[in-house]
N, C-alpha and C positions, 0 to 999 in steps of 0.2 A: 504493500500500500504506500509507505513511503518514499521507493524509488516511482511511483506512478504519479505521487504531487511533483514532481522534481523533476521529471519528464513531461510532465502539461504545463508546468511555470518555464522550465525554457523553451518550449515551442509558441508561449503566451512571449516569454522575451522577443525572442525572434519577432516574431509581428509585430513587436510593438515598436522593437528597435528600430529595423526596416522602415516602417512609417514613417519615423522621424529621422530620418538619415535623407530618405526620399522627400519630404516636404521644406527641409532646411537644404538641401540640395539643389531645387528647382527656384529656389530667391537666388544663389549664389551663380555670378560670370567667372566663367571657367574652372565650373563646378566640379570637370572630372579631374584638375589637377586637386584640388581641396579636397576631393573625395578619397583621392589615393594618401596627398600626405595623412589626413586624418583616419583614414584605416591601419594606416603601417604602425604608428605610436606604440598600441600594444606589444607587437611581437620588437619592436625596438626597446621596448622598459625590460622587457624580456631577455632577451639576448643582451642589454647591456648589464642588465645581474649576472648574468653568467659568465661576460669577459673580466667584468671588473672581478671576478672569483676566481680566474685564470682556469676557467675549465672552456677552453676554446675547442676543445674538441666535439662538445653537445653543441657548443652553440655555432661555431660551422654549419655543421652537419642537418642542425635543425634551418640554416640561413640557405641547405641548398636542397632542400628538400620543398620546402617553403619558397621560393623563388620560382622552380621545375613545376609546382602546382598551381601558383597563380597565371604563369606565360603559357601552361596548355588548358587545364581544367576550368580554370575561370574565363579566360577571353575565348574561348569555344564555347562556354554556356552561354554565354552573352548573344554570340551570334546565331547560336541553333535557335535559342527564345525567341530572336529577332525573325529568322528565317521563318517559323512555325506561326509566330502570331501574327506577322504583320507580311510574310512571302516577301522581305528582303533579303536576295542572295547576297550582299553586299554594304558592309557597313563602313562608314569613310568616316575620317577624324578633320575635323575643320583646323590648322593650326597648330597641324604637329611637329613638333623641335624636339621631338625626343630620338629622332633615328640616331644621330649624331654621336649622343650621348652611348647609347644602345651598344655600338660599336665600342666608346671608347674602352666601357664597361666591362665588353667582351674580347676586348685586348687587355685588361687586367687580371682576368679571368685565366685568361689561355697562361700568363707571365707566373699565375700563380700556379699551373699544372704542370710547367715546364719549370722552373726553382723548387716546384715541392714545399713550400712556406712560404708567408705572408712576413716580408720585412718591415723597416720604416720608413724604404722609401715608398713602397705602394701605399701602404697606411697617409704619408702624407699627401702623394698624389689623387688617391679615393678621399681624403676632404676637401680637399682642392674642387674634386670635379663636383663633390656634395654641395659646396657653398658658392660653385657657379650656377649650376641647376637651378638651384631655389632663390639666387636672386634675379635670374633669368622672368622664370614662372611667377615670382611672387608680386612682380612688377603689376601683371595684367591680371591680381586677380581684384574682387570688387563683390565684401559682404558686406550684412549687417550682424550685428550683435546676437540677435533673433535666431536668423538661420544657423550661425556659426555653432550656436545652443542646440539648436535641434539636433544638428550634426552632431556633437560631441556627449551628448546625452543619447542618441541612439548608439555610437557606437560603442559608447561604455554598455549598456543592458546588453548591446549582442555580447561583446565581451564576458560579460559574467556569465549570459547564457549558455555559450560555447563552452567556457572553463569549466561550467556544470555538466556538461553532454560530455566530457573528456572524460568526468568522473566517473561519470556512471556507466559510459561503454571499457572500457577499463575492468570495471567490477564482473560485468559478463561475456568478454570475449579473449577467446585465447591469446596469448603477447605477441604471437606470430602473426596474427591478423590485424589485428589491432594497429600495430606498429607499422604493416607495409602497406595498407589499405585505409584504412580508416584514419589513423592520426593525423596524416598529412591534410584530408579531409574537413576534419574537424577543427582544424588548427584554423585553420581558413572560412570555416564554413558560412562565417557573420555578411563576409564579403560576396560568400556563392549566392546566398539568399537577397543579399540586397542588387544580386546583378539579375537575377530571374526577375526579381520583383520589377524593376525599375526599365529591362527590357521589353518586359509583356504591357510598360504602360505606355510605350513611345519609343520607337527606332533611335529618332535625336537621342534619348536619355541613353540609349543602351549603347551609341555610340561615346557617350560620356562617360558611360561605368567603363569601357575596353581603353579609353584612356589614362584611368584611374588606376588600373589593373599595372597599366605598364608606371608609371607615375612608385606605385606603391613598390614596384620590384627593383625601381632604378634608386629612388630611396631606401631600402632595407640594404641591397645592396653596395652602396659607397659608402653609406653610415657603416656596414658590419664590418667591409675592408679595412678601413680606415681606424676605426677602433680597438679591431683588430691589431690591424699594424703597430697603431702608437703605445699600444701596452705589451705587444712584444719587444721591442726592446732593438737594438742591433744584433741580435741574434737570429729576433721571427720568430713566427708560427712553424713548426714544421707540418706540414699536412698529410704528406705521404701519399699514396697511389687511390684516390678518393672517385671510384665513380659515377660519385653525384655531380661532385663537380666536372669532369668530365662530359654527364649527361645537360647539365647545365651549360657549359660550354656549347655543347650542341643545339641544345636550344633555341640560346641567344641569337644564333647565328642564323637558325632558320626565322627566328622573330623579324631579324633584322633583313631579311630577303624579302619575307611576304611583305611585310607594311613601306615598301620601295614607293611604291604607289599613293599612299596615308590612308591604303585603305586595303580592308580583308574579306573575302567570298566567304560562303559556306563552304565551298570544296576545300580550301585551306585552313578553313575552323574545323574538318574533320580530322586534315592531318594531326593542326595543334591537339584535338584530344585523342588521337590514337598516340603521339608524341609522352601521354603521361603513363603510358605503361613504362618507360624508364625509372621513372619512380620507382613500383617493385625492383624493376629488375638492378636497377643499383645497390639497391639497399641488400638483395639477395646476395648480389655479387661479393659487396663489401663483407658479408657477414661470413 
């Protein structure tokens, strides 16, 4: 009976969070950058407990697993919602400056699989490229007080909702499942729901959430290098032969091919989610 209150109050979160992410979203210009930095917070409060612990090795690990899920699983649900509700094979981004970055991202990436550790010079060059990003984007964005609230109050209840749903699939399913299936899932899941949600209400919006998506992964990611790097020391992270990163690696790269254009098909939202069976399959590799 207990875990069933506990299971209807975060499906009760979820909707409610949702609501108000989408309605503080739809006041704000250039709502899918705002939407991306203000999602990522979480998993960055997160992951910054865990470097300042000097356990770089979960929080890696959970930075590439988490990155590999949002760039296939989320910007593919975005578009198949678009596809099915509204019969757009194609969603286009008005005013995208993220290819760029995408790349550069993706050359730190590659520097880090090829050295095998995160030194301090990549740590200082990944804040570098952090605190161009966001003075870049932060120029043109344009809230009120109001939305910024609604925003930040919904994505806190998804937050506790989701950290509640982690608990309790945990309690009934086995570690092996859990861990290469589901976790990653759930880790994310505040964001899956607010891009179904916000794609079935408008193509525009859902091309704002796949913007957010990438926003969210170019943030996690300069922030976790960089922080990374500056608390390793002149020694570094060593990493070692990490398949996720690897898979990631791979990814980026196809990210960075399809959206040549600023814009992505369904045929190519198919790949990106046949693309997160890396996921397992990294995880298996690595284990």
């Amino acid at each position: 009976m207990y875990y069933l209150i506990e299971a209807i109050l975060s499906i009760l979160g979820f909707y409610i969070g949702s609501e108000l992410i989408v309605k503080g979203g739809k006041e704000i210009i250039q709502q899918g950058f705002m939407l991306g930095a203000l999602s990522v917070l979480p998993e960055l409060i997160i992951l910054s407990n865990l470097l300042f612990h000097k356990n770089f090795y979960l929080a890696l690990s959970s930075f590439f697993i988490t990155a590999l899920t949002i760039y296939t699983l989320g910007i593919a649900i975005v578009n198949v919602s678009v596809f099915l509700k509204w019969r757009k094979r194609r969603i286009s981004i008005v005013n995208f400056k993220e290819r760029r970055i995408i790349l550069i991202i993706m050359s730190i990436l590659l520097s880090i699989f090829i050295l095998q550790k995160i030194n301090l010079e990549i740590g200082i060059v990944s804040l570098f490229i952090l605190s161009y990003y966001l003075m870049l984007r932060l120029n043109e964005v344009k809230f009120s007080v109001r939305s910024l609230l609604f925003m930040l109050s919904g994505i806190t209840i998804l937050w506790i909702a989701s950290d509640n749903l982690v608990f309790m699939s945990s309690k009934f399913l086995p570690s092996w499942a859990f861990t290469i299936f589901l976790f990653p899932i759930v880790l994310n899941i505040q964001d899956i729901i607010v891009a179904i949600k916000g794609s079935l209400l408008s193509p525009e919006l859902g091309s704002q959430i796949t913007l957010s998506f990438i926003v969210e992964t170019i943030i996690l990611s300069a922030f976790t290098l960089s922080l990374a790097g500056l608390l390793g020391g002149p020694e570094g992270v060593f990493i070692g032969i990490d398949y996720s990163l690897l898979a990631l690696i791979l990814v980026s790269t196809l990210i960075f091919v399809l959206f040549n254009n600023n814009n992505l098909s369904i045929k190519e939202s198919i790949i990106l989610l046949s693309m997160y069976s890396l996921v397992p399959i990294s995880i298996l590799l690595h284990a």
